[in-house]
N, C-alpha and C positions, 0 to 999 in steps of 0.2 A: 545690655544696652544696644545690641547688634540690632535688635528687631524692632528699636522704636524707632518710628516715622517723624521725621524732625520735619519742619516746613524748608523752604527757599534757604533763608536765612542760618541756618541752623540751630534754629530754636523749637521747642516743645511747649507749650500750655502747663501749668501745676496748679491745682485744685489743693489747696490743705485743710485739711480739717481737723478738729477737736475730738482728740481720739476718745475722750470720755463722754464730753457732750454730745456727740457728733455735729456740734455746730460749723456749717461753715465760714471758716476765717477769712479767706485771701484768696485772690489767683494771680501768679506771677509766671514768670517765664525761665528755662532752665536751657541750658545747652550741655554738652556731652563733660566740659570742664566742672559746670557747678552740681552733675548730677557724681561726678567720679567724689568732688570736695564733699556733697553730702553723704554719700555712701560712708567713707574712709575716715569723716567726724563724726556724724553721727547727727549731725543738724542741719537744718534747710540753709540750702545755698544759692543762689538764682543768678539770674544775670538782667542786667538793666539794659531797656532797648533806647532810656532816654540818654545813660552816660555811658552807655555802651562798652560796660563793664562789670566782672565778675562783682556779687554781696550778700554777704554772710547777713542774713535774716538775722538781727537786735546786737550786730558788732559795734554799735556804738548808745541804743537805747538798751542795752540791758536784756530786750524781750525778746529772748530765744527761744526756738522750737526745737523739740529734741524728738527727733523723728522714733515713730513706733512700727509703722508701716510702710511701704511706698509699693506702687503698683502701676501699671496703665491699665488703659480701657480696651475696648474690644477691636477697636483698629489700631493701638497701639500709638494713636498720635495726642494720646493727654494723658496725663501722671496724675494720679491723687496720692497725697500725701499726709498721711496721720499721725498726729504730732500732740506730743502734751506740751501746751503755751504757757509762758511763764510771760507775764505781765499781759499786757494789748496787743493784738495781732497788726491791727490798722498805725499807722505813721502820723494821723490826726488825734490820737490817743481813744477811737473809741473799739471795743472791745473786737471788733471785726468790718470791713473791708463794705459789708456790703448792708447802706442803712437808708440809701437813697431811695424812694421809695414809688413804684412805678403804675403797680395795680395793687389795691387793696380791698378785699372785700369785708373786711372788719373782725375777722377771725383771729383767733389768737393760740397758739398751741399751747398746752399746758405742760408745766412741767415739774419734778419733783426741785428741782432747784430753785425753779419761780415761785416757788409754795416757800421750799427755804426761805429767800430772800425777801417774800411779802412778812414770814415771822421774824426774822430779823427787825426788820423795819418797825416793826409792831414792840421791838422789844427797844431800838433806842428810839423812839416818837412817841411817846404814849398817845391812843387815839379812843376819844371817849365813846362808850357804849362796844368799845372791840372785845368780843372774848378774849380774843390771843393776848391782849393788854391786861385783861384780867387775871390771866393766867400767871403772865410773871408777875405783878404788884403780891398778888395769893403767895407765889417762890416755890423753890422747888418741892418741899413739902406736897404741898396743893397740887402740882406739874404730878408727881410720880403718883398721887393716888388716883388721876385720871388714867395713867396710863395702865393704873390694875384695875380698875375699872373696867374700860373697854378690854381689856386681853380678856376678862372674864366674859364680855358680850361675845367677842370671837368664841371661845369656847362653845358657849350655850348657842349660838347661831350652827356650829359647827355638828352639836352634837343634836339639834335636832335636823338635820340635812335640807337646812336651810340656805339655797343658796344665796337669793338674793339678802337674806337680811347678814349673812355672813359676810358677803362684799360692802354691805353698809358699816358694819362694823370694825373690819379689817380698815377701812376711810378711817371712820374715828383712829383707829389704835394709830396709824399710820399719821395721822397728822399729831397728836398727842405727843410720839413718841420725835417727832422733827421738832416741837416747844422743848420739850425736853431738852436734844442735841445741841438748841438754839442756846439755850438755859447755862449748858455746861461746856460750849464753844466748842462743839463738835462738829465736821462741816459733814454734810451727805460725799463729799470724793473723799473724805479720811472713812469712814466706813466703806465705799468703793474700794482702796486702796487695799484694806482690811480683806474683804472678800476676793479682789485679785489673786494676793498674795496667797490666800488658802486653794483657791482654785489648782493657782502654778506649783502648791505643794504636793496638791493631789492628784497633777497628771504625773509630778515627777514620781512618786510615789509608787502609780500603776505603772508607769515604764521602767522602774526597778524593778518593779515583779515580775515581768513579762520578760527580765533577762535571765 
């Protein structure tokens, strides 16, 4: 804490973000009190410049951030903070802090969660003429012999060293297999969580061996 550059006031900038999504949530302001209480819990702590007092991030909504990370920048005068959010980040209830909207050139990032939640949507809305709606009325029967389907195009894409049609196919298996998850209420961060955990099995693992 010795080497961060606090301003006048003695306050810091905090950047937080979504340790899984990497989406950014909030920025809030911290001073050397709310960074020792975040430290020592283990949750985001800040300080308010409007009531000019120490607050525990969701001590009274529920929606706490359970710190993963924390760190400064390369002048050491702003903190990011990486956090798995439990409920809404933002105070107005929407998912994150920053929705206002300044320049936009009509772009839209894609992502394997916005693919989730368009098949979600697909599954309580039925929408006529949607494959993804045809998919579940069919049930999972019909869901899992797509998705041996496509595994078998991967294959054949794979084993003639095809690559482009191998990335067309790996798409299929890839969304077939999210209907599926959708199907049997499985969300992409419980598979996430899945693959953490094996990761953090298999460094502990290698650093057994190495003693």
């Amino acid at each position: 804490m010795n080497n961060l550059n606090f301003d006048s006031n003695g306050l810091i900038p905090a950047v937080v973000q979504d340790f899984q999504s990497r989406e950014v949530l909030m920025l809030a302001y911290m001073n050397e009190e709310s960074i020792r209480i975040t430290q020592e819990e283990g949750y985001t702590c800040f300080y308010s410049r409007s009531r000019k007092e120490i607050w525990r991030k969701g001590e009274t909504s529920g929606h706490i951030q359970k710190v993963i990370r924390m760190s400064s920048d390369c002048d050491n005068d702003t903190i990011l903070i990486e956090v798995e959010q439990t409920g809404v980040a933002c105070h107005t209830g929407a998912p994150n802090c920053f929705f206002n909207t300044i320049i936009d050139e009509g772009k839209t990032p894609f992502s394997i969660a916005q693919l989730e939640d368009m098949i979600q949507k697909r599954k309580e809305t039925k929408v006529e003429n949607s494959y993804t709606t045809y998919l579940f009325e069919k049930g999972k029967e019909k869901i899992l012999k797509k998705v041996g389907e496509e595994s078998a195009e991967v294959i054949i894409g794979a084993m003639q060293d095809d690559k482009n049609e191998t990335i067309y196919e790996i798409a299929d298996l890839t969304y077939h297999v999210l209907v599926l998850m959708v199907e049997m209420d499985i969300s992409v961060n419980e598979v996430k969580q899945e693959l953490s955990r094996r990761h953090i099995i298999d460094k502990k693992v290698k650093q057994e061996k190495m003693v």
